[in-house]
N, C-alpha and C positions, 0 to 999 in steps of 0.2 A: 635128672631134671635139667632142664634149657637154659639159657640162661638169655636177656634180650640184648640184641647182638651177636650174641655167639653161640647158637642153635648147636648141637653135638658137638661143642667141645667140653674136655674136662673140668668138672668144677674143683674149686679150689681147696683144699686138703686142709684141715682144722688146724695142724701145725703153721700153716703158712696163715692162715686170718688172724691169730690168736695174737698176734704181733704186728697185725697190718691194720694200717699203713705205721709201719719204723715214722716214730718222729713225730712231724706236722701239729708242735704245740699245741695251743687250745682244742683247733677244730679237729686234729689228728687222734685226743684223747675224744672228741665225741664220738668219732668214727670206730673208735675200738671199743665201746661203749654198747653194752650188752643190751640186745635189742633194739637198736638203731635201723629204723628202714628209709630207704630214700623212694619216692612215690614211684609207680610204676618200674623197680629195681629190685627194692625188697631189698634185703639185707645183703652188707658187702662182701659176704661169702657166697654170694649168690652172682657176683656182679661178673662181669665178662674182663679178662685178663688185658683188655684193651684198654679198658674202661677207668682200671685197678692200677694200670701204667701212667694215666696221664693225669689221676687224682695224685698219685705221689707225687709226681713232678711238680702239682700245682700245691701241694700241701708242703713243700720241702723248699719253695720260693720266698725268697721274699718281697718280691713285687703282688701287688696286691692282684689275684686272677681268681677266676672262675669258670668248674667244666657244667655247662648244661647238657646233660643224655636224655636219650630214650624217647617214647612216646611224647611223655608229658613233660620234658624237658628237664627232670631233675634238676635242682640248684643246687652247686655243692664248690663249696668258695675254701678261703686259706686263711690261716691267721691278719695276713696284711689286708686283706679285703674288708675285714671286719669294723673298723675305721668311719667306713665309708656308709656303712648305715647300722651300725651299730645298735639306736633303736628295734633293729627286728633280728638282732643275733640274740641265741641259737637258734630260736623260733623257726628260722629262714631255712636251715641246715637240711637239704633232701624237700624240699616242698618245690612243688612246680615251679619254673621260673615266673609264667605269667601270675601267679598268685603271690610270691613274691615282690614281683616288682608292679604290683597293679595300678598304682599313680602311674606309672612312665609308660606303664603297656601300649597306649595306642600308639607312643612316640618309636616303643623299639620294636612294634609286632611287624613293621612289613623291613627291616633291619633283619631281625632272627629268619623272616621267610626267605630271604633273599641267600643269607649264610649256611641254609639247610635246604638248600637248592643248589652249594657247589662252590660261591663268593665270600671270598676273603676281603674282609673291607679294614681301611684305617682312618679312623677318627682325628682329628685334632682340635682338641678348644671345643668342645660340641657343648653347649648351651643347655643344659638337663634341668629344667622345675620340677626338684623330687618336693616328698613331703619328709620334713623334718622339724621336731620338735614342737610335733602338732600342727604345724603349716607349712605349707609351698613355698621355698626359697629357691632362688637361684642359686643351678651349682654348675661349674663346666669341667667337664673330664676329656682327658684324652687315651685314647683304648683303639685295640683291635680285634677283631672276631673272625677268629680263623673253624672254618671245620674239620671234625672229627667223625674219621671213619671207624667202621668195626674188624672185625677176624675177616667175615666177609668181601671188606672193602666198599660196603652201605656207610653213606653218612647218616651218623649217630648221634651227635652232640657238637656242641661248640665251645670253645676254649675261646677263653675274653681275657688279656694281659689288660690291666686301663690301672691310671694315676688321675688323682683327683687332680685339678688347676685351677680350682676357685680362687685362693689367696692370689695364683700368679697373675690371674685374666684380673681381678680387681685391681691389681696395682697398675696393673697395664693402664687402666681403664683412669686412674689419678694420676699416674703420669700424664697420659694423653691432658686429659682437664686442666691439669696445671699447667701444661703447656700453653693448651689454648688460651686459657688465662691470662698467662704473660704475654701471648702474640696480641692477644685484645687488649692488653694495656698498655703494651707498644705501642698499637695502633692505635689506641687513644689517644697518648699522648703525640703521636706524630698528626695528630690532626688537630691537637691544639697548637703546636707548633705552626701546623699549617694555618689554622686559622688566623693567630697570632700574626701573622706576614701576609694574609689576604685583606683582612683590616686593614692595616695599614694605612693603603692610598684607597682603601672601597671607597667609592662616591657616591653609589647604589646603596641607599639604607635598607631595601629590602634585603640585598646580599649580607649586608651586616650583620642584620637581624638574624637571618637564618643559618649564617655561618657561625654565630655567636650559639646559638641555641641548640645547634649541632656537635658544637666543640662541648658543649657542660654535659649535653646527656653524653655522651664519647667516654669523658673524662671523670664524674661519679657514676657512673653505670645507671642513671635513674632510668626509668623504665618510659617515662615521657617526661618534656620539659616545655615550656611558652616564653615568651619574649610579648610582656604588657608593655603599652606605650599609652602617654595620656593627652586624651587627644583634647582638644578647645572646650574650656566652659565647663566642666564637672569636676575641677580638684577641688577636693577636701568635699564633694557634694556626697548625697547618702545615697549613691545608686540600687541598684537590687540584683544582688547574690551572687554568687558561684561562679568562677568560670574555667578554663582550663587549667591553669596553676592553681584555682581556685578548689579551695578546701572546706569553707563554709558560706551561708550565706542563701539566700535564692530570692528570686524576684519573677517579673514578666519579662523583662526584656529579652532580646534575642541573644542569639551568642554574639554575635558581633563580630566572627572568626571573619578576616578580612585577608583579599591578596595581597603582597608587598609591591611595595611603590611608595615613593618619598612622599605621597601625600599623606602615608597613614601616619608618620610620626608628625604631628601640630605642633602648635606650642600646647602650654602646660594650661590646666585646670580644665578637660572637656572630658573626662571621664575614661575608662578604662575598655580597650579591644587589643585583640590577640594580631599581632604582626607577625608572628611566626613562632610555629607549632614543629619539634621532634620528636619520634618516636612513639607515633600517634596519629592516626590519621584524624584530620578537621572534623568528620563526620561524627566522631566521639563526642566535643561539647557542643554540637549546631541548636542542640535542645535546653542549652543551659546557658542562663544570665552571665553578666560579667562580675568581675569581685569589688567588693566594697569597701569603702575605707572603717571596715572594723578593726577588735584591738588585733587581731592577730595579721591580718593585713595592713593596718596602718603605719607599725615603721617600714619595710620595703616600700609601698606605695611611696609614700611621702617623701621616700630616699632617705630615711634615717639611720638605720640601722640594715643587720643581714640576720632572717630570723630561720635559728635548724634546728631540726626536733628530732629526737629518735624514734618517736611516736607521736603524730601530732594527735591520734582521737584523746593523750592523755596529757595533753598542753593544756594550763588551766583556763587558758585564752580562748580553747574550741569549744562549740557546743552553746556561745551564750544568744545566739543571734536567730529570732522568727522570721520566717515560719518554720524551718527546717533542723537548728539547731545542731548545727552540722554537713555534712554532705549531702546533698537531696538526692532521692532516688536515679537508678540508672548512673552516677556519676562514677568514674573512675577509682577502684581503689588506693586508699594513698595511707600510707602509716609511716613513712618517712619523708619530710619535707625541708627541703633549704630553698630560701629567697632571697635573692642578691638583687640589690636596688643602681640603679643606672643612673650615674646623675651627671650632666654639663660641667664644664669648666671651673662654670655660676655658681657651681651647686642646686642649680635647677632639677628638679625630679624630670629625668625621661621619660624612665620605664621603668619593670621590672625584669629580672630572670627567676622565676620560678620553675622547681624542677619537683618532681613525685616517684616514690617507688611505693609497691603494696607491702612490701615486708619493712619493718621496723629495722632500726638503727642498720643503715645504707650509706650515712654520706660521714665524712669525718673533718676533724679539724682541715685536714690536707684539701680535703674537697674546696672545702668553704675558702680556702687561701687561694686556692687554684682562680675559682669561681669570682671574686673581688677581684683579682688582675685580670682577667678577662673582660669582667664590667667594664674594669678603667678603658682598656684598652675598647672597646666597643662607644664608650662616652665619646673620646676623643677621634671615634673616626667620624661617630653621628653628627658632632660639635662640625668637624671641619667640611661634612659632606654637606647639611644645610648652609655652610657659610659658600658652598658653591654653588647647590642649588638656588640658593638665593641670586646671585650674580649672573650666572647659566639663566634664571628666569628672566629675569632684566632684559639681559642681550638680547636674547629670543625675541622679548616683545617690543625691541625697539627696532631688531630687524624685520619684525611682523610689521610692524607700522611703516618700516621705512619701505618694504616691499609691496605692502598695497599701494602706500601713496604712488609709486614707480608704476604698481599696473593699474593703476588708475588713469594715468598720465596715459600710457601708453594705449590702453581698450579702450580706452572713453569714445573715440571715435566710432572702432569694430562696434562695440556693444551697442551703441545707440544705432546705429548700420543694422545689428541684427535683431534686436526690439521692433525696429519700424519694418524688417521685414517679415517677422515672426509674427507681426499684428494685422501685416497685408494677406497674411497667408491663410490666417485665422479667420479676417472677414472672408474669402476668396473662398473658403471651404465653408463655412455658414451659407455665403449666400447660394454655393450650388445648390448646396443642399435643402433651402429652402425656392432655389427654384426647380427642384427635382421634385419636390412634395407639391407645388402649386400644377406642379403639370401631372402629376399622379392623383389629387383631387379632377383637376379637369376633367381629365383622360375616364376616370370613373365615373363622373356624371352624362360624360356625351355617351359612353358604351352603354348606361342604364335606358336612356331613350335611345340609341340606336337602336338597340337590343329589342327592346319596347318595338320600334318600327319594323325592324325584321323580323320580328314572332309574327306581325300581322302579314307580310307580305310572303313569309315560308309557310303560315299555316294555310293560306287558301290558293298558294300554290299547289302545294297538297291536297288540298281539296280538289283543285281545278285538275288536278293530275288523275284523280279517280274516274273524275267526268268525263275525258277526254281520252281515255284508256281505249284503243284500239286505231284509231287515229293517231298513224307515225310521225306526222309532221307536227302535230300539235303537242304528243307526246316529247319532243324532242326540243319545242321550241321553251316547253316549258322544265326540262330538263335544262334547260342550260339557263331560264331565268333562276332554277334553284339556285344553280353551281355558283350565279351572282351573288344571288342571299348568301349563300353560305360562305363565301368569300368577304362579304361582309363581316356576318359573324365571327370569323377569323380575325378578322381587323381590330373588333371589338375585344376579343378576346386579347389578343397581342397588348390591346393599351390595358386592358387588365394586368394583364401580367408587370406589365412595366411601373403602374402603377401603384404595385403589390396589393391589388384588390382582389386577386382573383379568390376561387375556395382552394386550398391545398389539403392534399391530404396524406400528410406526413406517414411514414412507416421508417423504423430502426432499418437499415441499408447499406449492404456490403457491396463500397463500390469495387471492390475487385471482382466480386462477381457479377455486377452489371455491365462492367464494360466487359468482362470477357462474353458475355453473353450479348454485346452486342459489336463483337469483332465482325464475324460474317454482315452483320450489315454496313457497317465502316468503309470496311474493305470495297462491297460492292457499290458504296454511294463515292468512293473518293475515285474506285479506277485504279486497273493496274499500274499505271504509272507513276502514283505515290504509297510511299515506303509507309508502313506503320508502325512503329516503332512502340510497344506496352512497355512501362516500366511502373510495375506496382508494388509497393513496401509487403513484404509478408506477414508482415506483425499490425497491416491496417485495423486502424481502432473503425468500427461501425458509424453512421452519422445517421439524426434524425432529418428526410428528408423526404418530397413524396417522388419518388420513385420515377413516374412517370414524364415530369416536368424535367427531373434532372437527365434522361435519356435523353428528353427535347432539347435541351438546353447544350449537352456533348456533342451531339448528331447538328445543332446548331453553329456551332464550333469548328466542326471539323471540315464542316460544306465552304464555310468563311475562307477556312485553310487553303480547303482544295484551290477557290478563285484566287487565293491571295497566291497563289505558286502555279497558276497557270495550268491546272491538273496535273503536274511533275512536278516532285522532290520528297520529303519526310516530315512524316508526320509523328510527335512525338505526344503522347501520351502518360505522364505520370503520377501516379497516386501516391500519397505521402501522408505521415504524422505531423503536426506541429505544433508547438504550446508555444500562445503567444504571452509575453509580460506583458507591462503596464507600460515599458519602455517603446517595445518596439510597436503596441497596437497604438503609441500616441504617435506614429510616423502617418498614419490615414486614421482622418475623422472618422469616419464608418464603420472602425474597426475598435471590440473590445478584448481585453483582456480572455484568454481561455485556452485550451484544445480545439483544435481545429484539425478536420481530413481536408487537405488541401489535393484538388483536383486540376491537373495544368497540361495544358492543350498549347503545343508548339507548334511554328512551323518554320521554314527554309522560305515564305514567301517575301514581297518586294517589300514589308513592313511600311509603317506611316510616320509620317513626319509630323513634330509636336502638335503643329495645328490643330490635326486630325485626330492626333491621339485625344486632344482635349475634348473631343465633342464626341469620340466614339459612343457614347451609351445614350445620347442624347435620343428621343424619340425624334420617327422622319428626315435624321441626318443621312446621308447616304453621298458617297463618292461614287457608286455604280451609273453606268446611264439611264434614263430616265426610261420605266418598266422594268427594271432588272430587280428589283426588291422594292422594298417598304419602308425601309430603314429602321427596323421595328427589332432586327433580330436579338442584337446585340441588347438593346434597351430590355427584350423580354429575359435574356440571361441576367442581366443586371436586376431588373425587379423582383423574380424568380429568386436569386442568392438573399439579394437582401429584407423580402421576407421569411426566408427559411432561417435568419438569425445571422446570416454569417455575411461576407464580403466578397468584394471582385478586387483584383490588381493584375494592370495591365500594361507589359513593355513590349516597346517594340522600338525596332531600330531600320530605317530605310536600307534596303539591299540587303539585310540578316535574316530578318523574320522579326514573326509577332508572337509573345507567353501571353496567354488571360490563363490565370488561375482562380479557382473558386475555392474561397476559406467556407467549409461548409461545417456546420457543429457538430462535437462529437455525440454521439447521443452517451445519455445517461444511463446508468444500468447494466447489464446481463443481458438485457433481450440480446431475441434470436434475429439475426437480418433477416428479412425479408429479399427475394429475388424482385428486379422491380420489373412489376407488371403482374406479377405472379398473383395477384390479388382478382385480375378479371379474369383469369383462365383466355381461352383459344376464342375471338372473336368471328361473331359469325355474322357476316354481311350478306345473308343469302333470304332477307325478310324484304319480300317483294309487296305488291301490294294486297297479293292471294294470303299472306300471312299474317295480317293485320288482324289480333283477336280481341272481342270486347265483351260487351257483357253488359245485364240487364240492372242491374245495381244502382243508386242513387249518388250522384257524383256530388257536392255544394263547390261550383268554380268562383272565390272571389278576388276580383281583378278590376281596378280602379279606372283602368284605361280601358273606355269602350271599347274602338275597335279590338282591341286585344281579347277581352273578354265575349265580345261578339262572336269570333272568328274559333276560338276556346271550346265554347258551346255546339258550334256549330261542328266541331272536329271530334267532339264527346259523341255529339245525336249522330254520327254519321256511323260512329262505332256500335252503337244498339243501346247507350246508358242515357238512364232518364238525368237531366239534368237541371238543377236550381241557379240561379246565379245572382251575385250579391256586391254591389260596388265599393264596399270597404268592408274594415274587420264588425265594426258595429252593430249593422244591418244583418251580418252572416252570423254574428252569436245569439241576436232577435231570434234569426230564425232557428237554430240550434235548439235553443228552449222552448221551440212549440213542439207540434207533433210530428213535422215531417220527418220520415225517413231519409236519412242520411246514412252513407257507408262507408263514404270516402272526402275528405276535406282538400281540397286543392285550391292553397292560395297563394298570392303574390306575394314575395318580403317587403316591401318598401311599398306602402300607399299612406294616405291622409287620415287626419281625422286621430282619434286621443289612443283608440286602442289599436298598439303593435299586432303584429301578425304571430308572434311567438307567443304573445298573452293570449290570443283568440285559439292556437292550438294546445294550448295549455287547459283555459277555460272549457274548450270543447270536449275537452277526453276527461275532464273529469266529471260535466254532465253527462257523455257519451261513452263509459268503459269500453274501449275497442275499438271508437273510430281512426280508421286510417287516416295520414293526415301527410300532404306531400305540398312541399313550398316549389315556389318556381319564382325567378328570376333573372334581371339580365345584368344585375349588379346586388351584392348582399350588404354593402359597406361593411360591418362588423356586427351585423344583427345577428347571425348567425354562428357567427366565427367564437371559437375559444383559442387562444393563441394561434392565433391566422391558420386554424384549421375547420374545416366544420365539427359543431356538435356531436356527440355521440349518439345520440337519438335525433340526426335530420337525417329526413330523406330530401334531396334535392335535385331539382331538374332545370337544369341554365336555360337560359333562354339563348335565342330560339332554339327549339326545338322542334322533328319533325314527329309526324304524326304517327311512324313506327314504333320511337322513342319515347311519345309518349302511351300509346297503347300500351307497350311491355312493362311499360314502370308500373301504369296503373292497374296491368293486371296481375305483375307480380304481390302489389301490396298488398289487395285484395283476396289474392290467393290464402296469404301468409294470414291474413284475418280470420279465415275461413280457416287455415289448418291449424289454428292456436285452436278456433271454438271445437273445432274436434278433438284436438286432444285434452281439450276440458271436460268435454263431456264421457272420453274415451278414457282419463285417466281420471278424473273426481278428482283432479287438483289443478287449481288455479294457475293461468299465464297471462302475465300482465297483458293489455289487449292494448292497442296503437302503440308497442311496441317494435322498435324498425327492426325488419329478419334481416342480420347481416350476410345472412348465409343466401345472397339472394345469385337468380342467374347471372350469367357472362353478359356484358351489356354486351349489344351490338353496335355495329360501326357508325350506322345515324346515331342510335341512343349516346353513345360516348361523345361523337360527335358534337352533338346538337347540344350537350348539356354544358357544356363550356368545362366542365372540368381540369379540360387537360389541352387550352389553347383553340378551339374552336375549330374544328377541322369540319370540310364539307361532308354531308351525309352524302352526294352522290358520290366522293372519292377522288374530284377531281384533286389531281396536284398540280401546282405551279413549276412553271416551266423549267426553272432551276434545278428541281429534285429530280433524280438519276431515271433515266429514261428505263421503260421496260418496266419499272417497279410495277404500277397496274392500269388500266385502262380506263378509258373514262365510262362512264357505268350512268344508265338511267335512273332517275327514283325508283323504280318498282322493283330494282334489281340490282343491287352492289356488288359489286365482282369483291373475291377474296382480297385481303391485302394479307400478304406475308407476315409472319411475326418480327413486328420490330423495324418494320419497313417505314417507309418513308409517307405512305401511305394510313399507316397506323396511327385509329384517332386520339390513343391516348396521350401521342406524342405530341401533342399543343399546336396542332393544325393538318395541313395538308402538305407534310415534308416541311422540314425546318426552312426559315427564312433567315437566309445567309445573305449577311450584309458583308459585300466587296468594299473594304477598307481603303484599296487603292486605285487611284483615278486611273 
């Protein structure tokens, strides 16, 4: 038979087992012990001569060891080992090691894999949770686990020498403690020491306080301590409950946990707050009243006595006080308490020291002696630091009085100096401001009857322009009475602008990508000769602004520039963040508090001298020679900014150059910017007079002003629409309620008589489900406008207008009328009807033009002579030559090429 490990060698001879293993006390008589098998070994007559060698060695020891063999790792130990879990001897004797050791297995199973793979390991002090005595103790041994090969030279088993080290590792372990022990009471004591000599001279009662309440928890080891002080008006009074030293007791009031500073210790009688907290953070009592002068507090409070418990829940004193009877919920546990009382010189009550541990009997006679010379010494430095802060107050405030009377003496002059001039400055900025509004009323009521005048004299130009059609000279003479009209309308528009009347129509706008988007035209309006310099913040925040206006108003700007440097030098360009305070927007009236994208156009030209500066925004101020501008330009940037919310500031310096920058608001929100312009697509100026389309439809035109409404009619019937017309809102809602057919409602904003023109399209669409309904005028005041922009449901058409302009509009509407009722009937579900389609065509270059929107630019195209040559030609009514996108020529840009005001004579 084989034997494991030692495959064909001789088994061992019944002479030689019948005595083996020689020796090995206890366990060596189990081993000779008739029918003895060890798990996967079988019995020791069986066992391999390797096996048989190093069981004697380990049976013949007296260090405690153990050989694990074979398979299943055999367990087979020695007398000394037995000790060591004694609970499972003999039991243990040849039974697998893992089943032996099954508590510890997970700890020693990748231990054994490692040792029966080749690794000799050494332990020391190893940490072992066996179970003993029916439970898991802590036990630490030190051992090594060497492998054991067989005959073969196959490792077989393992050999574990180990010595228990509990007893040593625990004494280690109260060494250590004790030690710490005495360093922490060293160190107690060196910081009452310390404290003792920081008193002293403290003058700082808060330092007192805290270095006092520092030293006691230090010095009885309590687990937290407070320092009560009583402040004005509440001694001897029945406050309500508990506070941080506080043990019983409770009420409403706050905690009263206050920062140090010589104002918290008062005089005496005002009730009870914490001046300083250790070993403990404040947030502990922030939910708990202060303590009251019950019996268990009332001698410390009072300063009578020092009161120590070794238990206070079993003090006869705890427990007698509503509503809590004790310690109120959430409060800190305390089962040992000392109170040492702080009294003055006087014998006055200061404060208290009260100190708390959770564990019972903590503080000792020692404590409580320590704790009373500390008081002392904390009285007397409280005692002498009031008697300075009293004195330090004084001086202070007689040096206070003595130093205002001094700068009294001294400003009085300055300060009245700068009262009178701070109140000159205040009228000076009112009154512009109210003469800026009187000229912005004005300026709105003459552009509404201009406006008025020029509808009449562009619309039958128009007309006359039909008539005349083939006929070059006539054609051309009335071609350039247009260019007049509409150079009008331009004027008109400009004083809109200025007078922040116009319509705007705001969109969120990334001016980084406006002005990149409008380099190419910059470049080719300013001339090679001046530099352009972009400097844009990458992190630009969006502004609510309308797009279109603000291109006019850049392109405005930079043409200024170019005159103001003589067509050569730099031009600089920067977009920027800025959040203004309350401080710096009270430096200009016009300017509020907020975020702001600030917009700033420099240049290298001859700049203006004060005078000039003061009157730049003025409407028809102008240093240019007389024809060179309007003086309007500057005035439309200025009206422009500050209806869009935000401001203008402007330096300039003779022979440096001139900054205008525009504070324009940030917008609110997330929206997405809009590109500006991007809202009309590619404009097409190619609607001559063969393009003109109308239609058979029922128009109701009402317009207060005859010739206007004359001229109206007559420009409807020319187009093929049968038309009614009605000289106020009144009359047109009469007729509305009868039975004429009606399709399209097209009235003026602004006429006479009770009912508004918004109640009459109002009124209309709700007798009328689906009538179109399109306003026109040549000033809207605020009839239209929601935050100086238009309505969400207006459609509107400026006056003047030309008669392509308004053909398109009226037959887009109409359209959009017609394709709702289709898909009404196409889809069996309702769509609201006189509903504006925003999804409407690309206006055209009259249409944009003529509608004033965006500055009143001519519908024939002409430009003033200022704006960069070559841009486009001059172009008849019937036929508007293309304008480039972004040009100077483009009507959305608030006329025909910006009007650059020459700031320098």
């Amino acid at each position: 038979m084989t034997e494991p490990g030692g495959a064909g060698r001789r088994a061992a001879t019944r002479e030689e087992t019948d005595a083996w293993p020689a020796g090995g006390g206890e366990v060596g008589a189990l081993l000779r012990r008739p029918g003895f098998s060890a798990a996967g070994l079988g019995p020791p007559d069986r066992w391999p001569p390797s096996l048989r060698g190093v069981v004697e060695l380990v049976a013949a020891s007296r260090q405690a060891m153990f050989v694990a063999w074979g398979a299943e790792l055999a367990f087979l130990y020695n007398d000394a080992y037995v000790p060591i879990f004694a609970e499972r001897h003999p039991a243990a004797l040849g039974l697998p090691f893992r089943e032996v050791w099954s508590d510890i297995w997970p700890q020693f199973a990748p231990l054994v894999d490692r040792t029966m793979r080749g690794e000799a390991s050494l332990h020391r002090e190893m940490l072992i949770p066996m179970m003993r005595e029916g439970r898991f103790r802590d036990t630490w041994f030190t051992f090594s686990y060497t492998p054991l090969r067989d005959e073969a030279g196959r490792i077989a088993g393992i050999l574990c020498a180990t010595m228990e080290v509990t007893d040593q590792v625990l004494g280690k372990q109260r060494e250590r403690a004790a030690l710490a022990a005495l360093h922490e009471r060293t160190a107690a004591l060196e910081t009452v020491n310390r404290a003792g000599i920081a008193i002293t001279g403290e003058t700082d009662l808060g330092r007192v306080a805290q270095t006092v309440t520092d030293a006691g928890v230090a010095l009885t080891g309590a687990e937290f301590g407070a320092f009560f002080y009583e402040a004005h008006g509440a001694r001897g009074a029945e406050g309500a409950g508990a506070g941080a030293g506080g043990v019983e007791g409770s009420g409403t009031e706050g905690s009263g946990v206050e920062g140090s500073g010589t104002e918290g210790l008062g005089p005496a009688g005002s009730g009870y707050r914490i001046f300083a907290l250790s070993g403990v953070d404040r947030a502990a009592f922030a939910g708990f009243p202060m303590p009251r002068n019950t019996a268990l507090f009332a001698p410390t409070l009072s300063g009578q006595s020092v009161v120590r418990s070794d238990d206070i829940t079993r003090d006869p004193r705890y427990g007698k006080n509503a509503p809590h009877a004790g310690m109120p919920p959430g409060h800190l546990p305390v089962r040992s308490y000392l109170a040492v009382p702080v009294r003055s010189r006087t014998g006055e009550p200061i404060g208290a020291l009260l100190f708390g541990h959770s564990r019972p009997g903590r503080f000792s006679e020692t404590d409580e002696a320590s704790l009373v010379s500390v008081a002392g010494q904390a009285a007397v430095a409280i005692d002498n630091a009031r008697l300075l802060e009293a004195a330090d107050r004084e001086i202070r405030r007689r040096r206070r009085v003595e130093e205002q009377l001094r700068q009294l003496n001294e400003t009085l002059e300055a300060r009245v100096a700068a009262e009178i001039a701070e109140r000159r400055q205040a009228a000076a900025a009112l009154q512009q401001a109210q003469k800026m509004e009187s000229i912005g009323r004005l300026t709105g009521g003459i552009a509404h009857d201009f406006n008025n005048l020029l509808q009449v004299v562009a619309g039958n130009l128009h007309l006359l322009a039909r008539d005349v059609a083939g006929n070059a000279r006539a054609e051309r003479r009335v071609a350039n009475a247009l260019a007049g009209a509409m150079r009008g309308a331009r004027l008109a528009s400009q004083l809109l602008a200025f007078g922040r009347r116009q319509p705007l129509e705001p969109k969120v706008v990334n001016i980084a990508s406006l002005v990149a988007g409008m380099d190419d035209l910059l470049r080719r309006a300013l001339g090679e000769a001046i530099v352009v310099d972009l400097r844009i913040d990458g992190a630009l925040w969006n502004t609510l602004v309308d797009p279109v206006q603000l291109e006019t108003a850049l392109l405005n700007l930079a043409i200024n520039a170019r005159d103001a440097m003589d067509g050569a030098g730099r031009l600089t360009i920067v977009a920027g963040n800025a959040a203004l305070d309350a401080r710096h927007a009270a430096a200009d009236a016009e300017a509020a508090p907020g975020d702001y994208v600030v917009l700033s156009v420099g240049d290298t030209g001859c700049g203006m001298p004060p005078e000039v500066l003061a009157q730049a925004f003025e409407p028809f101020f102008s240093t240019k020679p007389e024809g060179k501008g309007t003086g309007l330009g500057l005035s439309m940037v200025y009206g422009f900014v500050r209806q869009s919310g935000g401001h203008v500031r402007i330096r300039s310096e003779v022979g440096v150059g001139t900054v205008v920058r525009l504070f324009l608001p940030r917008a609110a929100g997330a929206g997405e910017a809009a590109a500006a312009g991007a809202e009309a697509g590619p404009l097409s100026a190619a609607a001559g007079a063969g393009s003109l389309v109308g239609g058979t439809e029922t128009i109701l035109v009402v317009e207060d002003d005859e010739q206007v409404r004359t001229t109206v009619v007559e420009m409807l019937g020319d187009l093929g629409y049968r038309v009614l017309a009605a000289p106020d809102a009144t009359v047109a809602l009469a007729m509305l309620e009868g039975d004429a057919v009606v399709d399209l409602l097209f009235t003026d904003v602004i006429m006479p008589g009770p009912l508004r023109s918004t109640e009459l399209a109002r009124l209309a669409r709700e007798r009328r489900p689906g009538l179109a309904v399109l306003f026109t005028s040549g000033y809207t005041e605020n009839t239209l406008m929601q935050g100086n922009r238009l309505g969400a449901d207006i459609e509107l058409l400026s006056k003047p207008y030309a008669s392509e302009a308004l053909a398109r509009r009226i037959r887009h509407l109409l359209a959009g009328r017609a394709t709702r009722h289709a898909a009404t009937g196409a889809a069996g579900e309702a769509v609201p009807d006189g509903a504006p389609d925003r999804a409407a065509p690309s206006a055209t270059l009259e249409e944009a033009a003529a509608s004033g929107v965006v500055g009143g630019a001519a519908p024939s195209g002409v430009v003033e002579s200022t704006a960069p040559s070559g841009v486009v030609e001059n172009a008849t009514p019937s036929g508007v030559r293309d304008a480039p996108r972004g040009s100077a020529a483009d009507p959305r840009r608030g006329g025909a090429g910006p009007n650059p005001e020459r700031r320098c004579s």
